[in-house]
C-alpha positions in Angstrom: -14.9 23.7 45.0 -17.6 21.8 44.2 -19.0 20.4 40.6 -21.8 23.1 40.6 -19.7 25.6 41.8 -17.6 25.1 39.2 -20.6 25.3 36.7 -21.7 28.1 38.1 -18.6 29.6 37.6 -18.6 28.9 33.7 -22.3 30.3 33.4 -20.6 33.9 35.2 -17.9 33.4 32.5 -20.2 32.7 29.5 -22.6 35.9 31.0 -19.4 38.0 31.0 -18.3 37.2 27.5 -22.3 38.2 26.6 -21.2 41.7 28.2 -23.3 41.6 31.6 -20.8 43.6 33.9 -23.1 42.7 37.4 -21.6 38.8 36.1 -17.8 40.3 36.6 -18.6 41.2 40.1 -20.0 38.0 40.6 -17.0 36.0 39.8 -14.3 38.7 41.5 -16.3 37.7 45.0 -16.2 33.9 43.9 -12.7 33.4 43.1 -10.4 36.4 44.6 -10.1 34.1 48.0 -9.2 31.0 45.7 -6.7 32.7 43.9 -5.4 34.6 46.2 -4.9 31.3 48.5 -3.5 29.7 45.1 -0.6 31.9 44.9 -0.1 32.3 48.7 1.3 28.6 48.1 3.9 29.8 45.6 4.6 33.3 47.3 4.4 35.1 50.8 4.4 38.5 49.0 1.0 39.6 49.4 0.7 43.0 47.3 2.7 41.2 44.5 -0.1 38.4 44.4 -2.9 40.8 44.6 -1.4 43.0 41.6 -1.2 39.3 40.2 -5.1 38.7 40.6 -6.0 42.2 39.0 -3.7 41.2 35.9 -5.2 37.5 36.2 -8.9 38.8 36.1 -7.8 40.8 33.1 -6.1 38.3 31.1 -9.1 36.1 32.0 -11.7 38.4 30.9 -9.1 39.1 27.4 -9.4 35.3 26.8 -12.9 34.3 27.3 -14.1 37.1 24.8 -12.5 34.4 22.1 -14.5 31.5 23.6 -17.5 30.2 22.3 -18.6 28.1 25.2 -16.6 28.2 28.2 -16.6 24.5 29.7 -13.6 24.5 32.2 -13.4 27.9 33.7 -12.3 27.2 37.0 -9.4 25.6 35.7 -9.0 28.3 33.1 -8.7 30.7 35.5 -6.1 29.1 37.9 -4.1 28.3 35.0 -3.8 32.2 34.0 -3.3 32.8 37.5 -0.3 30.2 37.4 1.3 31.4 34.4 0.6 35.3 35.8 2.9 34.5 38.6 5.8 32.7 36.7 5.7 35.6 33.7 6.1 38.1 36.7 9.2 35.8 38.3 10.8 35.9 34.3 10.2 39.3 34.6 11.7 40.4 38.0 14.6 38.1 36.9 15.3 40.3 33.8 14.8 43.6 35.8 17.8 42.1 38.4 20.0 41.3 35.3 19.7 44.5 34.0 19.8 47.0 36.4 22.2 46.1 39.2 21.0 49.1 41.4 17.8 47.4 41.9 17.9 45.5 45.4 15.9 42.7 44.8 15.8 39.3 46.8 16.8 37.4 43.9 17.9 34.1 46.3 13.8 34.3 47.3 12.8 34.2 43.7 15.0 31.6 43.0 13.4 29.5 46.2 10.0 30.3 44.4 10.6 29.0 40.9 12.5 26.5 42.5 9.3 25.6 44.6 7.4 25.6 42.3 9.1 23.4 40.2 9.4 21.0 42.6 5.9 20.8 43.6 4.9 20.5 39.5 7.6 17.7 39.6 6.0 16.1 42.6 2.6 16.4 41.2 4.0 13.8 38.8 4.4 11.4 41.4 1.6 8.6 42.2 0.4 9.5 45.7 2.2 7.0 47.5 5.4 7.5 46.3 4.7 11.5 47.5 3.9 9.9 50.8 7.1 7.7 50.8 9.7 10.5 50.2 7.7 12.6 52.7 8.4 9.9 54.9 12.1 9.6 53.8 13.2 13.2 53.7 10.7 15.9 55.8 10.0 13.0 58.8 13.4 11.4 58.2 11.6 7.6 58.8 13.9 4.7 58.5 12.9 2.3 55.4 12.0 0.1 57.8 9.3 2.4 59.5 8.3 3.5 56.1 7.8 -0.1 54.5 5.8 -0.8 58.0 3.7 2.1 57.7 2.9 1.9 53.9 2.6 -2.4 54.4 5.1 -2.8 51.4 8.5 -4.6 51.4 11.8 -2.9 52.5 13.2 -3.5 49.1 9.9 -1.7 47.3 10.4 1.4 49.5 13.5 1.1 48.7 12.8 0.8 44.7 10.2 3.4 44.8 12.1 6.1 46.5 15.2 5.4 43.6 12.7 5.8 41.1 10.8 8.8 42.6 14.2 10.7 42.4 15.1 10.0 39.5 11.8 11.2 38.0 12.8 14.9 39.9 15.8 15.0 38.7 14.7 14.4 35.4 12.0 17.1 35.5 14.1 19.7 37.4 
């Protein structure tokens, strides 16, 4: 999304806390495709994630009626998208602890907090070292093909990949 989209974006946000209703539409047929293709990366369960964007446009419109100005609300609104998503995994976890009639995939959950984890821990990572243990692990590149590809030493690769786990581990 652009830098004027994105302003535009906080003007519909701003007009909606002001109380123009024509404004909500506007930003429902702005960001429903972004937010739904936000969530498709953290889950394939489609109804869940469009009962997710309904409560998301609802917390959003709940928060900005606080705001004064409204300077980020792109970000603002795929952050309460995000943490939509994980309050309904915490949730669904609960219900399958408490009721063991319930038939839920809880081993799928688990995959998506998990994976979602580790793509906040890899977000942590600079670029490159994403790139090397892409290299390592999903093309399964020798260090030798890696330090050629990436023009660094064998012993660098080596050193980055070490360090780039050990930052995972610490975050997960």
């Amino acid at each position: 999304m652009t830098f004027d989209e994105k302003q535009h974006i906080n003007e519909i946000l701003n007009n909606i806390r002001d109380g123009n209703s024509e404004a909500f539409d506007e930003l429902y047929n702005l960001m429903y495709n972004v937010i739904f293709c936000f969530l498709k990366r953290y889950s394939r369960n489609f109804e869940m994630i469009k009962d997710l964007i309904s409560s998301t446009f609802m917390v959003v419109i709940d928060k900005i009626s606080n705001r004064e100005n409204i300077k980020n609300g792109y970000n603002l609104i795929l952050t309460i998208a995000k943490n939509t998503l994980l309050n309904k995994i915490r949730e669904t976890k609960k219900e399958v602890a408490i009721d063991e009639n319930i038939q839920i995939d809880t081993l799928n959950i688990e995959n998506m907090t998990l994976n979602f984890a580790l793509k906040t821990a890899l977000n942590k990572l600079s670029e490159q070292n994403q790139h090397i243990l892409y290299l390592k692990f999903a093309e399964k590149a020798t260090l030798y093909e890696i330090a050629k590809y990436t023009k660094l030493s064998i012993a660098t690769v080596k050193r980055r990949i070490k360090e780039s786990i050990n930052i995972l581990r610490e975050e997960l």
